[in-house]
N, C-alpha and C positions, 0 to 999 in steps of 0.2 A: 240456341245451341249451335257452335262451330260444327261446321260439315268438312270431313276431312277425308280428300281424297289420296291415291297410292301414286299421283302422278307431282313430278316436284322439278322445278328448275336448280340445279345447285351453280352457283356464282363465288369465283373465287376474286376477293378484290386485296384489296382496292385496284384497279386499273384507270385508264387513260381512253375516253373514247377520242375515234381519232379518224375520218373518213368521209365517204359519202352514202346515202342513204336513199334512195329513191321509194318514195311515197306511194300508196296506195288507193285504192279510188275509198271516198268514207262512206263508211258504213250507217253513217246517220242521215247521207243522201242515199244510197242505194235503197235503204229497206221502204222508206216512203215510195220512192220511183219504181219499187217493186210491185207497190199494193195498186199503185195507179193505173199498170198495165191492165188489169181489171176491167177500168173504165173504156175499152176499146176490144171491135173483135177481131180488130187487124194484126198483123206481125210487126213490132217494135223489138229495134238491136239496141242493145246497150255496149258501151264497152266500158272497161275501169272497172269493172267490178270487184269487187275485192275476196278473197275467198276465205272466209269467215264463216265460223259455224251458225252465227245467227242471219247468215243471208241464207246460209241452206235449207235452215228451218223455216226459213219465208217462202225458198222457194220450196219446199215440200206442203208448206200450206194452197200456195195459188197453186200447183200444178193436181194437187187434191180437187181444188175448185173446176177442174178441167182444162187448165194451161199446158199448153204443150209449152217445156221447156227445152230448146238445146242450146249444149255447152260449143262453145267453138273456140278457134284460136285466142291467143295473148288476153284472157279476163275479159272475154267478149258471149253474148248468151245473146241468143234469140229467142223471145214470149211469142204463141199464138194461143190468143185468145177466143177464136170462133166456136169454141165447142165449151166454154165458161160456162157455171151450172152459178144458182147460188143453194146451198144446203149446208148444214150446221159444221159450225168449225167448233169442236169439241176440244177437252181439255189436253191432251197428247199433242196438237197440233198448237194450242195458242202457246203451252207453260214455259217453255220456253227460251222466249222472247215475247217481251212487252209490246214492239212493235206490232204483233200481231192484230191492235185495237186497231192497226191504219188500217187493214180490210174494211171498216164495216161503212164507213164513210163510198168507197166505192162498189161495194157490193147493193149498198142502200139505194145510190143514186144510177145504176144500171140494172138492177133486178128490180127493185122497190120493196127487198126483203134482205136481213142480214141475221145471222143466229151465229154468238160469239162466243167461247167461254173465256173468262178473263182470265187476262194476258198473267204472264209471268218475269221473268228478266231477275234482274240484279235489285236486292233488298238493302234498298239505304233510305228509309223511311217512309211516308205519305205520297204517293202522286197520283193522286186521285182521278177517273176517266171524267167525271162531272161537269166538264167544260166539254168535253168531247159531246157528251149526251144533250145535255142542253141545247147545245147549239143545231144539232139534227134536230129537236124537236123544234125550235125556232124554226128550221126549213122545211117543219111538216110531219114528221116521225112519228108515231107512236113507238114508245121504246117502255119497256121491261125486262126488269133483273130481278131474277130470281133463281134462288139455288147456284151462284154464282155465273149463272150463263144470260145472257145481253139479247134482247129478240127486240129489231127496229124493225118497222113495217112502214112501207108509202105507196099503197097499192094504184094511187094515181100519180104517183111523182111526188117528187120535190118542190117547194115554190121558194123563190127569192125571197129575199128578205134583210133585216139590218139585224147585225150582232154585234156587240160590246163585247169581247171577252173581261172577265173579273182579274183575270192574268196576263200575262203575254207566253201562255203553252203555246211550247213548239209542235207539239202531236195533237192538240186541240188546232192549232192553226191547217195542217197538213192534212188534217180529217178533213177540216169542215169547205177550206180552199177546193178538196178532189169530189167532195159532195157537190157543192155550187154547181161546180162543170156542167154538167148536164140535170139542174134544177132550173124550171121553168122560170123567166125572168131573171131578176139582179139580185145579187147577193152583194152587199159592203158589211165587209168582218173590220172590227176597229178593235186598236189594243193587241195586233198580231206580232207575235213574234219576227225577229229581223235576220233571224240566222242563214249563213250563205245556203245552208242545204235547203231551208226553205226555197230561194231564190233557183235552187238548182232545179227540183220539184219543179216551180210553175216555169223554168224554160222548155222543160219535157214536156208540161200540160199542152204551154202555146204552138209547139209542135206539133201536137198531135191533134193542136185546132182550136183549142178552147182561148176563151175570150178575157183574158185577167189582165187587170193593171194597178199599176200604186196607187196610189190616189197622194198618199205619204209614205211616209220610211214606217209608219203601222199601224196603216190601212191599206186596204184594198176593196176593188171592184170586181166581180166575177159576174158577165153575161153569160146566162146558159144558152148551152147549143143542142142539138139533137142528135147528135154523135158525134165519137172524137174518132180521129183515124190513128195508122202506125206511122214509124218515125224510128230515126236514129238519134242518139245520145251518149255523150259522153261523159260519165261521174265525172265531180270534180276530185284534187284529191284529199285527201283527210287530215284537216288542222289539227285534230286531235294526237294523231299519230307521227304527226310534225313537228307540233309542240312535246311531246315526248322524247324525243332525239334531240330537240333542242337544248330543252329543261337536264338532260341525262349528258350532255356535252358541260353543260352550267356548271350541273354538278360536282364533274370528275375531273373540272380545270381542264378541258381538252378541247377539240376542233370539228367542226363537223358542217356539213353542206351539203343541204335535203333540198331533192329534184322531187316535182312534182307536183308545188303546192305555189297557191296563191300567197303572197305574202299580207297583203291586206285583209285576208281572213284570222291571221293571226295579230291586227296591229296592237292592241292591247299588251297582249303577252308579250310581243317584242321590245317593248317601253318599258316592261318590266326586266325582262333579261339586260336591257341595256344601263338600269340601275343598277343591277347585283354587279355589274361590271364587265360584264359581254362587250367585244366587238360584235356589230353585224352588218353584212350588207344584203341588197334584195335585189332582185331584176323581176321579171316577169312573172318568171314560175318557179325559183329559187331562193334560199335563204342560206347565207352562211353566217356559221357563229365561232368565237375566237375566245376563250376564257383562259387565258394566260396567269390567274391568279385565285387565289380562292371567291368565292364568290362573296357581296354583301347582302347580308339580309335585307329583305324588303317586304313590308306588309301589303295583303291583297285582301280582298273582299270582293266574292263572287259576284256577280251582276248576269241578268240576263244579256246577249249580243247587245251591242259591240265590245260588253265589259269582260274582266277574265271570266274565263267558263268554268263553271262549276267542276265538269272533265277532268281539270287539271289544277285544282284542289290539292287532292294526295301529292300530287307528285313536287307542288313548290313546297307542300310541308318537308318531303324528303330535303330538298334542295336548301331551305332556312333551317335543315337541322344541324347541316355539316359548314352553313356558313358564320361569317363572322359579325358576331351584332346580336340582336332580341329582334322577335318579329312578333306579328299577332297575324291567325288567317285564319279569316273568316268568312261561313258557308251562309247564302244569303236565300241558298237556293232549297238546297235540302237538307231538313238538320237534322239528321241522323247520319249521315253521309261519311261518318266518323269511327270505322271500326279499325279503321290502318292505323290510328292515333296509337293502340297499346301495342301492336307490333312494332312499328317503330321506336317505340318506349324498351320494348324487349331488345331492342339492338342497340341500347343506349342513350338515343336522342334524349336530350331534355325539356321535353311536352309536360304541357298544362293544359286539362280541357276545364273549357266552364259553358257547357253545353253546344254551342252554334261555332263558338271562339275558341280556337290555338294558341297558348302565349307559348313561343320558343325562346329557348338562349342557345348558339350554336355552340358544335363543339367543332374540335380538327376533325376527327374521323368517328364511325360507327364500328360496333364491332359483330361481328357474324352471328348467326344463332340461326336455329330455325324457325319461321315466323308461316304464319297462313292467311292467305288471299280470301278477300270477302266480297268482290266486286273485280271489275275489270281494269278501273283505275286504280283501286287501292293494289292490285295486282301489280303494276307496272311502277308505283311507288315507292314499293318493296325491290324491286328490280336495279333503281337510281340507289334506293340507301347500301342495297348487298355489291353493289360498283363502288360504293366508295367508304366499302366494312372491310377490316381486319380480317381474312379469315374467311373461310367455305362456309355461304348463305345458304340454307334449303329452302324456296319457298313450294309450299305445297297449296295445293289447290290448283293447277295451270290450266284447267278448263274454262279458268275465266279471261286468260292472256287471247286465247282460242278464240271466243269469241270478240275480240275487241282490234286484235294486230295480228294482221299478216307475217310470218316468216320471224315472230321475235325474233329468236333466239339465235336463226341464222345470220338477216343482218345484225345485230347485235356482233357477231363473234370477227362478219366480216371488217368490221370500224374496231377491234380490239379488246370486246369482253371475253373475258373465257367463262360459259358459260355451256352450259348441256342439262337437256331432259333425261329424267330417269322414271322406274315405273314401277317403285317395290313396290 
């Protein structure tokens, strides 16, 4: 059943993005980096944070658990954790955000007790916690679920040990990594996810002491230690939110140049913009992109890191609906992932689904209508098609823009959308 709320972006297009963009810290490294302070009773800074309603509900969880949080200058927060309890995190605090599963990994492996009720977040099919649990119970856990609430127990610790994951989960990876930490002996997790935020995760861990290294590109070693200390840290910032200004420049045949971001974390995507027929170039921690023409269709197929991200899915289907060609794009990752497909359809795109797979034929343009948000990407997907629609888009739902990008709407208007929140 569509849940429709009274809050709505109207988008009058078609327009020309046109500007620069400065990136924010991701929100798929903070909220791990959030749950890990946890594992520490010292004072850890972070800065780059992003201000996102699913960090606030993280931080409204740990600071529940006894975290002293404070806010300070430029997206910077100070955690002390000396007065950290561990006691049930009930359904108000996890429903929220899915992320909430990454406490229980560090609540396990520094109390030796964790009580969760399961997580909430954005419904685009199956992601099952099952490699998360497993894998604690491989390092010792007694774990039950019941009545939808998660209760691990390790009244003497943790102990090392060897794990296979059956996938390469990024939140089984990020759990079982911040478990090890401080689990008696060795811990090698194989079959780990390779994504930069991982990577961001254990540079904060090794700060703070703990003993982790690659072994490959997925695998790794984790010696446990017997405390971790605090630390300073900087997010990195958000490919996700990168590739959206990129993919929305793509789109709208226009220009745009985002500060802030690795560009090696997006090289995938960038190979792919430079087929549709992007200019771009990189430095350090910039990308710019030049779309001087309409764009050409090009098929993708989601992949775990280093391949496209599943993330940004929605937003190349908007991009192959107004380009020129047939495309197919296809979700490898989550198949349900697909509720943008009839709003898109509702603004004209010419979409074919046959379950997992998109066939498109593009057109020149989209035309307006009102259409509703069902996730945080298919949120932003609707955003690129109502930039390059005929006509005043409403999308409704924008609680979910909320938690995924900082400031849409704003930058957006400052690079050339016209665009505004309303609240009937």
């Amino acid at each position: 059943m569509k849940t429709i709320t009274n809050k709505k972006f109207i988008i009058q297009g078609p327009t020309q993005i046109e500007g620069e963009v400065s990136i924010a810290g991701a929100k798929n490294s903070a909220l791990p980096i959030l749950a890990a302070t946890l594992l520490s009773s010292e004072i850890i800074e972070l800065r780059n944070i992003p201000k996102l309603s699913d960090i606030i509900s993280m931080l409204e969880a740990i600071s529940y658990l006894g975290t002293k949080v404070c806010l300070n200058e430029n997206d910077a927060i100070s955690v002390d954790g000396q007065k950290n309890v561990s006691k049930p995190l009930l359904a108000q605090l996890t429903k929220k955000t899915r992320a909430s599963i990454l406490l229980l990994g560090p609540l396990l492996a520094r109390f030796g007790t964790a009580t969760i009720a399961l997580p909430g977040g954005c419904d685009f099919g199956q992601r099952p916690i099952d490699l998360h649990l497993d894998g604690l119970e491989k390092l010792g856990a007694t774990i039950d679920s019941t009545n939808g609430v998660i209760t691990a127990t390790a009244p003497n610790g943790l102990r090392g040990c060897s794990i296979h994951l059956k996938k390469p989960s990024v939140g089984a990876t990020e759990n079982l990594i911040m478990a090890a930490t401080l689990a008696k002996g060795v811990t090698v997790i194989e079959n780990i996810a390779q994504e930069p935020e991982i990577h961001d995760l254990v540079e904060l861990l090794k700060k703070m002491g703990a003993d982790i290294h690659f072994i490959t590109m997925n695998s790794v070693r984790i010696t446990g230690v017997k405390k971790l200390s605090g630390c300073s840290h900087t997010i990195i910032g958000d490919r996700l939110e990168a590739g959206t200004y990129l993919i929305a420049a793509a789109a709208t045949q226009g220009q745009v140049s985002i500060k802030n971001i690795n560009p090696k974390h997006l090289e995938f995507v960038i190979e792919k913009l430079i087929e549709c027929g992007a200019t771009i170039t990189t430095s350090d921690d910039s990308i710019s992109l030049l779309m001087s023409k309409r764009p050409r269709a090009v098929n993708i197929t989601t992949m775990p890191y280093p391949g496209f991200p599943t993330d940004l899915q929605a937003l190349w289907l908007a991009l192959n609906s107004i380009a020129t060609g047939d495309s197919e794009v296809i979700d490898t990752i989550y198949e349900s992932r697909m509720a943008h497909v009839l709003e898109l359809g509702r603004m004209g795109a010419n979409l074919t689904q046959d379950k997992n797979k998109i066939t498109i034929s593009g057109i020149p343009q989209l035309s307006a209508t009102d259409v509703y948000a069902s996730d945080i990407r298919a949120s932003a997907s609707l955003v690129i098609a109502a930039l390059c629609a005929s006509g005043n888009t409403h999308i409704h739902n924008t609680d979910y823009i909320d938690r995924g990008y900082v400031s849409l709407e704003e930058k957006l208007r400052k690079i050339g959308a016209r665009i505004h929140r309303t609240h009937d």
